[in-house]
C-alpha positions as CSV (number, residue, x, y, z in Angstrom):
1,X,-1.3,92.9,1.8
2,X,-4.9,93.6,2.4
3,X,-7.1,91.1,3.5
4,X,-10.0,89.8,1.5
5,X,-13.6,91.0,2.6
6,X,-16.0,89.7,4.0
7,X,-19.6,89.8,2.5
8,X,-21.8,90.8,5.3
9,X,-23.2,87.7,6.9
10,X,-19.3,87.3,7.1
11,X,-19.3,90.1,8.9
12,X,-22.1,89.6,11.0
13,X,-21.8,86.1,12.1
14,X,-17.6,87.2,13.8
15,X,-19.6,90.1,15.2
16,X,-21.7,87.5,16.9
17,X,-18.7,85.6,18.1
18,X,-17.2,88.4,19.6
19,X,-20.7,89.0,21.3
20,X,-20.7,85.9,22.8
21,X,-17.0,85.1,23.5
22,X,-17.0,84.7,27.0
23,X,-19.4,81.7,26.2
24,X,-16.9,80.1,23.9
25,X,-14.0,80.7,26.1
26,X,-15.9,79.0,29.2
27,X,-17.0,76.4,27.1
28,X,-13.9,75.5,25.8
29,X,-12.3,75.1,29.2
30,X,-14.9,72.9,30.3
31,X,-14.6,71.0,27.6
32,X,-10.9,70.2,28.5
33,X,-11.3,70.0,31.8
34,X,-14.3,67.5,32.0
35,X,-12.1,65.7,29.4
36,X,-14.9,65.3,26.6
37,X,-12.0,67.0,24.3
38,X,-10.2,64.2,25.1
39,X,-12.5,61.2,25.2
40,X,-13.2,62.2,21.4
41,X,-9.9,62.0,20.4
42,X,-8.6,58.8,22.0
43,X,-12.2,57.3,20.6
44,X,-11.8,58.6,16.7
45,X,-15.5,60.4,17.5
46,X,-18.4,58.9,19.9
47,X,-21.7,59.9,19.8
48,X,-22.9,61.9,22.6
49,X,-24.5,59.0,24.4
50,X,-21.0,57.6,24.4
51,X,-19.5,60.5,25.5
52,X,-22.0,61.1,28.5
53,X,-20.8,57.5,29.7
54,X,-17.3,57.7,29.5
55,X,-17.3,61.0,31.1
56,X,-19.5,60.7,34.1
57,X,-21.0,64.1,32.7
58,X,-24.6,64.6,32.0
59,X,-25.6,64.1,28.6
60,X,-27.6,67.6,28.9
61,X,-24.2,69.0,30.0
62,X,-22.5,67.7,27.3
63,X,-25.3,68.3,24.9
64,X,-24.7,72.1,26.2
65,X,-21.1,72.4,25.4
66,X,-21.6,70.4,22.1
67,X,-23.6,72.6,21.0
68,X,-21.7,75.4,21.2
69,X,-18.6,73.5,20.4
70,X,-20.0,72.7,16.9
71,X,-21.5,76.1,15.8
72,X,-17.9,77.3,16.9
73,X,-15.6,74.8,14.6
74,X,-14.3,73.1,17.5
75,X,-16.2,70.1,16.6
76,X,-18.0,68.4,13.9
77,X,-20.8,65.9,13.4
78,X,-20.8,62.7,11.3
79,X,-23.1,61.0,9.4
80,X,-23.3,58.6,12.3
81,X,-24.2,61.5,15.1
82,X,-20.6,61.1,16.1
83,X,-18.4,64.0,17.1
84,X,-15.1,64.8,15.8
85,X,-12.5,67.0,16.6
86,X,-11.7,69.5,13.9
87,X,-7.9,70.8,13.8
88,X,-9.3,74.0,15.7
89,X,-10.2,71.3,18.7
90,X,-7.6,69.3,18.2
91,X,-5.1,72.4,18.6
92,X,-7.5,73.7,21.9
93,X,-6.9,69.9,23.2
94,X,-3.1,69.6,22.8
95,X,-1.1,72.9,21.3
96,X,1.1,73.6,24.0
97,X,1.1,76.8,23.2
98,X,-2.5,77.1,23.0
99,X,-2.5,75.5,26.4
100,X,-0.5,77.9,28.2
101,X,-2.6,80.8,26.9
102,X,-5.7,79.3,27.8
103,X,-4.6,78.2,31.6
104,X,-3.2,82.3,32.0
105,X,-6.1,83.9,30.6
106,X,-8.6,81.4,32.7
107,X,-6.6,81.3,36.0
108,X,-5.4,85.2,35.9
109,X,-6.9,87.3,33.2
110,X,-10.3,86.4,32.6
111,X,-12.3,88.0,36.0
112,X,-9.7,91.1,35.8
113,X,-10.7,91.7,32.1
114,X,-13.8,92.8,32.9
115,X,-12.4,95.7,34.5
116,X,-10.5,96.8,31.4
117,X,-12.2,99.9,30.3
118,X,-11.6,101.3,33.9
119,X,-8.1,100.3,33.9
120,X,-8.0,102.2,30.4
121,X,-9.9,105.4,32.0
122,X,-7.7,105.7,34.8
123,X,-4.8,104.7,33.6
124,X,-4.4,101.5,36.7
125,X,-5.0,98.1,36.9
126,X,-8.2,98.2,38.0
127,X,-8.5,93.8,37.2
128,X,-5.8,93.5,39.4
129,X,-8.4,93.2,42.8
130,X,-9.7,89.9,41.3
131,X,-6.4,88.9,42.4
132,X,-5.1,90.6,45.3
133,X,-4.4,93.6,46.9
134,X,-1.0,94.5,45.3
135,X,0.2,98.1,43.5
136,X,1.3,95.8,40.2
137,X,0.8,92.2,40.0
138,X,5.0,91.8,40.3
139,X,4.4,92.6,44.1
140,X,1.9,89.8,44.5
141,X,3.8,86.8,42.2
142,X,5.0,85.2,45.5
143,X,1.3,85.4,46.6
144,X,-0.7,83.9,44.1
145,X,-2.9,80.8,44.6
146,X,-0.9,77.5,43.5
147,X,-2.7,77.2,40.4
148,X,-2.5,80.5,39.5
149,X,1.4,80.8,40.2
150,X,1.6,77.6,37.6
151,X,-0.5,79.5,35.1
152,X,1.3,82.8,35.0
153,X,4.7,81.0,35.3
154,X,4.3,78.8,32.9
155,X,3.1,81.7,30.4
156,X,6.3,83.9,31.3
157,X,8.4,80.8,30.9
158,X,6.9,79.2,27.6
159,X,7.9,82.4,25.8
160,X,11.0,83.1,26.6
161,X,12.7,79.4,28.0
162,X,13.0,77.8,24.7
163,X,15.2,81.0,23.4
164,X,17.8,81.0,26.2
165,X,20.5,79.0,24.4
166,X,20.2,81.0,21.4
167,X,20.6,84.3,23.4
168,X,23.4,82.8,25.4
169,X,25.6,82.2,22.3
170,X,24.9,85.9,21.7
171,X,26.1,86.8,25.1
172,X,28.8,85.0,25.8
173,X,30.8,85.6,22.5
174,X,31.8,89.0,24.7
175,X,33.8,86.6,27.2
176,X,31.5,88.7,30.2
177,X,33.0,88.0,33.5
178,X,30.2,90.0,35.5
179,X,26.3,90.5,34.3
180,X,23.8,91.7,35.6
181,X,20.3,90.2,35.7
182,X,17.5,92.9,35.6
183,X,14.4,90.9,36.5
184,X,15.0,88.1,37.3
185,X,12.4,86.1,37.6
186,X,13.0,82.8,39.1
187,X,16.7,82.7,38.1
188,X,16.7,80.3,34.9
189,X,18.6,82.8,32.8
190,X,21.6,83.6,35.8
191,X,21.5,79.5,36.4
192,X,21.8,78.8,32.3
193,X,24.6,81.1,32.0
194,X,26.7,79.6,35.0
195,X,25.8,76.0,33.6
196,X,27.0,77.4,30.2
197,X,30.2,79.6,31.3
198,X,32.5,78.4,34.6
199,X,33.9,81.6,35.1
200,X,31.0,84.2,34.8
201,X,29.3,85.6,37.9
202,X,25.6,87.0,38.0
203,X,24.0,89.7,39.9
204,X,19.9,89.0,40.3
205,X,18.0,92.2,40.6
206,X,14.5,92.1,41.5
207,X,11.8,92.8,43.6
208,X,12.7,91.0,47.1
209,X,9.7,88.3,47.0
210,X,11.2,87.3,43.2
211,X,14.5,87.6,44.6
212,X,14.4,84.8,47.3
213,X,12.5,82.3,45.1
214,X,15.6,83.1,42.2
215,X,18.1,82.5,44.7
216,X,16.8,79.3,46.3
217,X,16.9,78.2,42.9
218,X,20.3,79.4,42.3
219,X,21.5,77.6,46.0
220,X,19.6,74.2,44.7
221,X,21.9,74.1,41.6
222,X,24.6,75.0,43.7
223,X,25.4,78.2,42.3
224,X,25.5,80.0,45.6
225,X,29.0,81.1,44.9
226,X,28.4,82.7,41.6
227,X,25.0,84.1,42.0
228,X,24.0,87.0,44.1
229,X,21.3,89.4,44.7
230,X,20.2,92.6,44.9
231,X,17.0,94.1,45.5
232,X,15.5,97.2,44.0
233,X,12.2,98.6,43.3
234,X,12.2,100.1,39.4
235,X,8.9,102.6,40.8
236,X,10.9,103.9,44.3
237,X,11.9,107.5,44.1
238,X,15.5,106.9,43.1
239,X,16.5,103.0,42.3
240,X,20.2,101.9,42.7
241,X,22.0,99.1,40.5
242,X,25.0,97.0,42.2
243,X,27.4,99.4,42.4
244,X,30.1,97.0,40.6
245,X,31.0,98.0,36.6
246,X,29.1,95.3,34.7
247,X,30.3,93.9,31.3
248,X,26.7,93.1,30.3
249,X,23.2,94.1,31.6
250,X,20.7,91.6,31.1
251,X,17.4,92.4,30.3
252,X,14.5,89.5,28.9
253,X,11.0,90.9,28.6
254,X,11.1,93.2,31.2
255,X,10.9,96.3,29.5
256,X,7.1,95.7,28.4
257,X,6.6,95.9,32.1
258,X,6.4,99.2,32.2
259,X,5.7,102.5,30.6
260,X,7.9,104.5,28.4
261,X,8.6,107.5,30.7
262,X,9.5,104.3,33.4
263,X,11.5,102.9,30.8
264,X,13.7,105.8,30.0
265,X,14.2,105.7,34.1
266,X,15.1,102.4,34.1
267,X,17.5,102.8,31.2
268,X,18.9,106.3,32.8
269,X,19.8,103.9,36.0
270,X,21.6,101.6,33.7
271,X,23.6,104.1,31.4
272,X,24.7,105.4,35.1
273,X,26.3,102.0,35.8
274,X,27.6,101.4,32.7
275,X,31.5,102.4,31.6
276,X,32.8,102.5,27.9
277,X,32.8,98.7,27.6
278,X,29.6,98.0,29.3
279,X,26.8,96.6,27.2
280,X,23.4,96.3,28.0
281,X,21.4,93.7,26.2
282,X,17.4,94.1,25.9
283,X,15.7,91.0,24.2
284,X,12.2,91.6,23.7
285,X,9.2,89.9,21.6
286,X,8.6,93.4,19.5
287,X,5.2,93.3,18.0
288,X,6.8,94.8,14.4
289,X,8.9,91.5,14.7
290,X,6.9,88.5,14.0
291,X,6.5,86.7,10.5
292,X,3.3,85.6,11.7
293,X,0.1,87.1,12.4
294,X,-1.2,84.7,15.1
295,X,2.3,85.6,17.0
296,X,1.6,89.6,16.7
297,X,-2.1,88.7,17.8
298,X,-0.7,87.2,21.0
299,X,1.5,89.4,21.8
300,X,-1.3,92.4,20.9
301,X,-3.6,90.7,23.8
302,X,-0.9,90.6,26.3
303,X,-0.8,94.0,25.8
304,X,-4.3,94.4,27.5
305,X,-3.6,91.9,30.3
306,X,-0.4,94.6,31.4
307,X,-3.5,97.4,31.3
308,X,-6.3,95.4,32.9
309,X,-3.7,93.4,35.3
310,X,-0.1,94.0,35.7
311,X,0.0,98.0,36.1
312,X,-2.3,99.7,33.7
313,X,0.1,101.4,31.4
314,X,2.8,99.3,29.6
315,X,2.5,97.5,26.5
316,X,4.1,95.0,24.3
317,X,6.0,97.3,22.5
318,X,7.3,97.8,18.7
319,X,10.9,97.8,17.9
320,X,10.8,101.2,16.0
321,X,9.7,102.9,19.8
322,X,13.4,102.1,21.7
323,X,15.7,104.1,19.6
324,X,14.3,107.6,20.9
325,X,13.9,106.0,24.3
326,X,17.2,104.5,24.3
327,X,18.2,107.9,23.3
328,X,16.7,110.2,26.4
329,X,18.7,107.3,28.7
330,X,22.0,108.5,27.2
331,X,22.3,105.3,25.2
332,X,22.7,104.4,21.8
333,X,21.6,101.1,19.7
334,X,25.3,99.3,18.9
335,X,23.6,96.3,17.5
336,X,20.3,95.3,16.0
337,X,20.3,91.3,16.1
338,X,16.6,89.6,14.8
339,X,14.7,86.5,15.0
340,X,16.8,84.9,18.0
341,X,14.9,82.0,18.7
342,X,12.2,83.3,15.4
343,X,10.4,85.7,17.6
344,X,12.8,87.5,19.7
345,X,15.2,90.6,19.2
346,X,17.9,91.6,20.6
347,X,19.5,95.4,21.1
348,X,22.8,95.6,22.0
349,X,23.4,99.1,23.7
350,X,26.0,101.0,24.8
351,X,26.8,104.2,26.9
352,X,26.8,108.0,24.8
């Protein structure tokens, strides 16, 4: 369906915005974090005066933000010079979504982004140097500031947490005794499957810095027993999986981590320790997936935080790109299951 358009001062004024982004962005977090968001909401409106006092900030500082704040929708003004929180600020104040995209883009994306068109020329992640010295950001996870570790786990987490039990009645209906867990993070999808199943046994594979922090957490929940781990680097020369015969692979958004020629590697790697009853399970957020626009739109920008930051060539991808890649691996699509937790898929894959 084609969208309506816009007469030109339309146009003109969302050209504007996007001139002048950054300012709204940075306005908007100060507005949250000086809690003037806030002291509106819990007040049903306060004038400026008002808000100066019960914020400690100066009344030119919040005159500044206000300002912007209003022209931008995120506020409003009453008859009685009071200011109100439209639904846009109230979502920028308390959407937890819209919280965890605002932290990661503030806390790891925003400096880095101003290298994007580099990272686009030569094909790296040139942003990544705001950050740290690392080849891909994956390297430097375990390195991060505090703050930034929070904000760039709780963005990885917030997208993919809330569809575990969902994907583990999908898993588990095979009765798999062995999986392996390609990337996994800091171990919440091998710990949910032992807390769901008291028989399976997991295999973490991961960088090594990701690896100890996954098994800790494994040994804290006292999984020690059923939990191992094995460390690989998907970009060496010639990566080995476990050499065990898995009944399922495991993979949760770690394909968009890297490019398609890496991803027919990775899948190559797999097909290789895979037999006839093997199955390898990719659940991804495809961007031909969602019922909803603002989901594609998120998942659209993340797509430039992988080039400006993570590695400078992977993508979120569509779901119409993995049967030709699943094909070079020596693999096959088995089963096509959609909206697993609304915005996830999973592909079911077995060995030619």
């Amino acid at each position: 369906m084609s969208k309506k358009p816009l007469r030109a001062v339309e146009a003109l004024q969302e050209a504007q915005k996007i001139a002048f982004a950054p300012y709204i962005f940075q306005a908007s977090i100060s507005l949250r974090k000086l809690g003037i968001l806030d002291y509106i909401f819990e007040n049903n409106g306060a004038t400026l005066e008002e808000i100066s006092k019960g914020t400690s900030v100066s009344e030119y500082g919040v005159g500044v933000l206000l300002e912007i704040a209003e022209s931008s929708d995120i506020v409003a003004v009453s008859d009685g010079d009071k200011y109100e929180l439209t639904k846009i600020g109230y979502f920028l104040a308390f959407d937890k979504t819209v919280n965890v995209n605002i932290n990661f883009n503030n806390d790891i994306c925003y400096k880095g982004l101003f290298h994007l068109n580099d990272s686009i020329v030569n094909g790296k992640a040139e942003g990544l140097k705001e950050l740290g010295d690392w080849p891909t950001i994956y390297e430097g996870l375990s390195k991060l500031t505090p703050q930034q570790n929070k904000s760039w786990f709780e963005f990885d987490h917030h997208y993919s947490d809330y569809v575990f039990n969902d994907a583990l009645e999908v898993v588990f209906k095979r009765n798999p005794k062995l999986i392996f867990d390609v990337g996994a993070n800091t171990g919440k999808f091998a710990i949910s499957c032992c807390d769901y199943n008291d028989e399976v046994n997991i295999k973490m594979v991961d960088l090594p810095g990701q690896l100890n922090v996954a098994l800790k957490n494994a040994k804290e929940k006292r999984f020690k027993d059923r939990i191992e781990g094995h460390k690989i680097d998907w970009l060496s020369e010639n990566p080995q999986l476990p050499k065990d015969r898995p009944d399922i692979i495991w993979m949760s958004q770690f394909l968009d981590c890297f490019s398609k020629d890496e991803i027919v590697k990775i899948l190559s790697v797999c097909a290789n320790s895979m037999d006839e009853n093997s199955e390898l399970f990719i659940m991804e957020t495809f961007t031909d997936r969602q019922k909803f626009d603002n989901a594609k739109f998120i998942l659209e920008a993340t797509s430039l935080y992988f080039t400006a930051m993570a590695n400078g060539n992977s993508k979120m991808y569509k779901a119409t790109d993995f049967p030709e890649l699943l094909d070079k691996a020596g693999l096959y699509l088995a089963e096509d299951i959609n909206q697993i937790g609304e915005n996830h898929t999973i592909l079911i894959c077995k060995k030619k």
